[in-house]
C-alpha positions, 0 to 999 in steps of 0.5 A: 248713104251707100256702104262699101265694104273691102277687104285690104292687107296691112303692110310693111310700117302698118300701111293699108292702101284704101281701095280706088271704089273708096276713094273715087267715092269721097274724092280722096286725092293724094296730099288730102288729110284722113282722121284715125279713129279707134272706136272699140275694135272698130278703126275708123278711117275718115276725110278731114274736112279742109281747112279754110285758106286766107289769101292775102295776096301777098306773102306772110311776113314774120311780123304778120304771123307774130300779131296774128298770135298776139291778137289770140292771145289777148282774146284769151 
């Protein structure tokens, strides 16, 4: 695994912008989701894996959601 090393500024409101080399590497695209780790002095920034999505095919009712809870529940 290649290391990449950038120096970036924080900004207003603590905002750092991960240089383009970076994300281009990951394909880390607008909307994705990054994890924020603090090991020691060392922050680390990383891609969150992406969550799996059902389809369905159709919309998700109140009542669907409501069993799919109850059914969690029960395998407690």
């Amino acid at each position: 695994m290649e290391t990449i090393k950038e120096k970036v500024k924080v900004t207003k409101n603590f905002r750092v912008t991960i240089p383009s080399k970076i994300r281009n590497k990951i394909d880390l695209k607008e909307g994705n989701i990054v994890e924020v780790v603090l090991n020691g002095e060392e922050i680390i920034i990383r891609k969150s894996p992406k969550r799996p999505r059902i389809r369905l095919g159709r919309k998700l009712t109140l009542r669907d959601i409501e069993l799919v809870i109850k059914r969690g529940e029960e395998g407690l």
